[in-house]
C-alpha positions as YAML, in Angstrom:
chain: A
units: angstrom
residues:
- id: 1
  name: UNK
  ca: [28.62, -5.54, -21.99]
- id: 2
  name: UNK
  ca: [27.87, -5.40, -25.95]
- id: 3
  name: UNK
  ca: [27.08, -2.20, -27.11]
- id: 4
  name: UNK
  ca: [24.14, -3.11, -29.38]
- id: 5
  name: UNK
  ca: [22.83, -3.74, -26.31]
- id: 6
  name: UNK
  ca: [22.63, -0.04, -25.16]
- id: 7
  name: UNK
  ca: [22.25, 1.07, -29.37]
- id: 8
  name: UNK
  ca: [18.89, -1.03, -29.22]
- id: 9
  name: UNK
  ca: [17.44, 0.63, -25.65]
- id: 10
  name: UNK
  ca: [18.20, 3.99, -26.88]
- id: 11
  name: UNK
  ca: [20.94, 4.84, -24.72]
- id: 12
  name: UNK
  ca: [23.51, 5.64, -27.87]
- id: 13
  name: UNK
  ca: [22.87, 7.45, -30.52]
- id: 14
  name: UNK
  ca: [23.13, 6.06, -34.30]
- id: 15
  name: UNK
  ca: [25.91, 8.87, -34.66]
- id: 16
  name: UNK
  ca: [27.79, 8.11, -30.99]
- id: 17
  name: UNK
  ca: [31.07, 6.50, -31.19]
- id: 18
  name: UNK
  ca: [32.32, 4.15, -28.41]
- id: 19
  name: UNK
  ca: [35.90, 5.46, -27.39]
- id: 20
  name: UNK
  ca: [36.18, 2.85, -24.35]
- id: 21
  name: UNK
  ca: [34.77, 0.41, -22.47]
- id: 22
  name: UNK
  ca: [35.43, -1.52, -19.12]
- id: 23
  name: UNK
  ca: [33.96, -4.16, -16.90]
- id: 24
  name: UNK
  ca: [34.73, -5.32, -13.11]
- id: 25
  name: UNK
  ca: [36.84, -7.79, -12.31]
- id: 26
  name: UNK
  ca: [35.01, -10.76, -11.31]
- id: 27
  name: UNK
  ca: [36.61, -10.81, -7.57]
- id: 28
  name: UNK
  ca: [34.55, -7.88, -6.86]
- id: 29
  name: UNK
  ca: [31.56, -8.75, -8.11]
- id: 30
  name: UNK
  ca: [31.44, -12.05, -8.88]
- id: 31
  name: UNK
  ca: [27.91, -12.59, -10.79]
- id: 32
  name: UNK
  ca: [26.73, -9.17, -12.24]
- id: 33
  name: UNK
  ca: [29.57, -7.41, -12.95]
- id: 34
  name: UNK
  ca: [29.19, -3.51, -14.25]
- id: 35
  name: UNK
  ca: [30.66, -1.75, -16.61]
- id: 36
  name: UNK
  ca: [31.79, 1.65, -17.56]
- id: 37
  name: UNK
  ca: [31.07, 2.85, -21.31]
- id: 38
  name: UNK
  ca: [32.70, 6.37, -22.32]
- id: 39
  name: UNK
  ca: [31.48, 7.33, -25.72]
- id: 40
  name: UNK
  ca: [32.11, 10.72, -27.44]
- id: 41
  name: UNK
  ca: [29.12, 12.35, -25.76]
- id: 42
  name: UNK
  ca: [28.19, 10.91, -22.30]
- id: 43
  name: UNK
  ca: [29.55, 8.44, -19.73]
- id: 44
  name: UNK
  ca: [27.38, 5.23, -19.25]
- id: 45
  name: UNK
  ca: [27.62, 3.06, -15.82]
- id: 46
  name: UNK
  ca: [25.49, -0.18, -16.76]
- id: 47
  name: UNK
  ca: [24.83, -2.21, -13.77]
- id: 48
  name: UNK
  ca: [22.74, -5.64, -14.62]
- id: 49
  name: UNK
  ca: [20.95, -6.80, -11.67]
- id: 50
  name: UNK
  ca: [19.06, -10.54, -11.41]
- id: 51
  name: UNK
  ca: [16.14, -8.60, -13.09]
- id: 52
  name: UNK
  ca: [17.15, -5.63, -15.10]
- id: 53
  name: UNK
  ca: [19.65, -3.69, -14.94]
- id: 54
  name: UNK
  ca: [20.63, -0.17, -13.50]
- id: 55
  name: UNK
  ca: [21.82, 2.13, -16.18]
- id: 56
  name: UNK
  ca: [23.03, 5.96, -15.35]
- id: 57
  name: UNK
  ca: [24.50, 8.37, -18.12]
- id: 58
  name: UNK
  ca: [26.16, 11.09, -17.58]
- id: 59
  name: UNK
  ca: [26.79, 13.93, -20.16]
- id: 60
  name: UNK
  ca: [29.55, 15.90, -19.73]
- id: 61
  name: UNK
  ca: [28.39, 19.45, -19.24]
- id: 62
  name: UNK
  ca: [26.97, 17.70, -16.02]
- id: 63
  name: UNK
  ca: [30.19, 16.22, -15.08]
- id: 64
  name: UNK
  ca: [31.96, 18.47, -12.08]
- id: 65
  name: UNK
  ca: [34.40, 16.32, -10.96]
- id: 66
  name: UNK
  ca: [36.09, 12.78, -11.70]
- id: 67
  name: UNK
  ca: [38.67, 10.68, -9.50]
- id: 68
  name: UNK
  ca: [40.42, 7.95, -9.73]
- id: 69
  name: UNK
  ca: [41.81, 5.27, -7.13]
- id: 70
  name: UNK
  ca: [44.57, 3.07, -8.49]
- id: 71
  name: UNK
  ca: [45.58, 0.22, -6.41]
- id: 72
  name: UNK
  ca: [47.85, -2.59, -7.27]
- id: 73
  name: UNK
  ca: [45.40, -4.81, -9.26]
- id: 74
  name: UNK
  ca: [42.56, -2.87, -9.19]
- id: 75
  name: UNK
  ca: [41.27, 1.11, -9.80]
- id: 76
  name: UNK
  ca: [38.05, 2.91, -8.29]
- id: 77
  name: UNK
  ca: [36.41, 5.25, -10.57]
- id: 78
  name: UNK
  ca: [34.21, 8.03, -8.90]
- id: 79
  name: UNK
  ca: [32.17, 10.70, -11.12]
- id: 80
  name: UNK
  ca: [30.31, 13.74, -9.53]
- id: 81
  name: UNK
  ca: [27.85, 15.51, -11.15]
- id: 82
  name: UNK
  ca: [25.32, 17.98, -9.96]
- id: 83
  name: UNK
  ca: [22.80, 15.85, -8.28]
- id: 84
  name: UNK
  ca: [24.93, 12.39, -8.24]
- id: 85
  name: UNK
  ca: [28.15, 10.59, -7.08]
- id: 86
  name: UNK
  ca: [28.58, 7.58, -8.72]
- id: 87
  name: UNK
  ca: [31.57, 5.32, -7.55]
- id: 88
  name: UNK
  ca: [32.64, 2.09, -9.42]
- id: 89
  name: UNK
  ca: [34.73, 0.14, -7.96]
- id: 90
  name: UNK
  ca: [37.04, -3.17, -8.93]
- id: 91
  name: UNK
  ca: [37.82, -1.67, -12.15]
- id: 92
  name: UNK
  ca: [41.18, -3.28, -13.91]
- id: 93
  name: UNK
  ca: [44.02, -1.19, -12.24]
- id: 94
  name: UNK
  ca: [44.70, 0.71, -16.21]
- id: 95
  name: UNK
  ca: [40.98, 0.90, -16.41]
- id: 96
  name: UNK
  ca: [41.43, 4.52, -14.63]
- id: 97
  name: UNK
  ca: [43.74, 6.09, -16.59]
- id: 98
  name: UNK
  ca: [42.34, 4.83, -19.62]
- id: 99
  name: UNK
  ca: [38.98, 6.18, -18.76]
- id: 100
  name: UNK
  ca: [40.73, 9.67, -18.22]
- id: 101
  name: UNK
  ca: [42.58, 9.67, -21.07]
- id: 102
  name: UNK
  ca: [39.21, 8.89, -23.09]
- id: 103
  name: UNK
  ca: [37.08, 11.74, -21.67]
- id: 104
  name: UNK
  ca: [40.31, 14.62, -22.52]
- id: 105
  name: UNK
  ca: [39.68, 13.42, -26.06]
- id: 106
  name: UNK
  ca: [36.64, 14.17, -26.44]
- id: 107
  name: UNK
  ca: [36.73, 17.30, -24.31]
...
């Protein structure tokens, strides 16, 4: 996922900084893989489908709770909010724990 992609649809502001960024591993999802974008302000899932794409962000005084699953090769990332649970799954298995470690900077 490039990230002028999401500067030019609005989704980041000029002043939001990128801290990390994932995608799937292709053996989950082989053709449209999605990724997970944690800036400094909000956590993005971007999901491209064959026409568009599915994009939730999530700031974090709406974030209640966030898990992670960490298997052998791979790591399952699910974030509940208020009205939402989002789970990602197929992740690189260090994609959780870097994800973590991004949001307590920030917080």
């Amino acid at each position: 996922m490039d990230v002028k992609v999401l500067y030019e649809k609005g989704l980041l502001a000029s002043d939001e900084k990128v801290i990390y960024q994932t995608t799937q591993r292709r053996v989950k999802k082989a053709i449209y893989p999605a990724s997970v974008i944690v800036t400094d302000k909000q956590i993005i899932v971007y999901s491209p489908k064959m026409v568009g794409a599915d994009i939730s962000a999530y700031g974090y005084g709406r974030l209640q709770n966030v898990k992670i699953r960490k298997k052998f090769f791979t790591s399952t990332i699910e974030i509940h909010t208020m009205t939402d649970v989002v789970k990602v799954g197929g992740l690189p298995s260090s994609a959780g724990s870097s994800i973590l470690q991004a949001m307590r900077s920030v917080m």
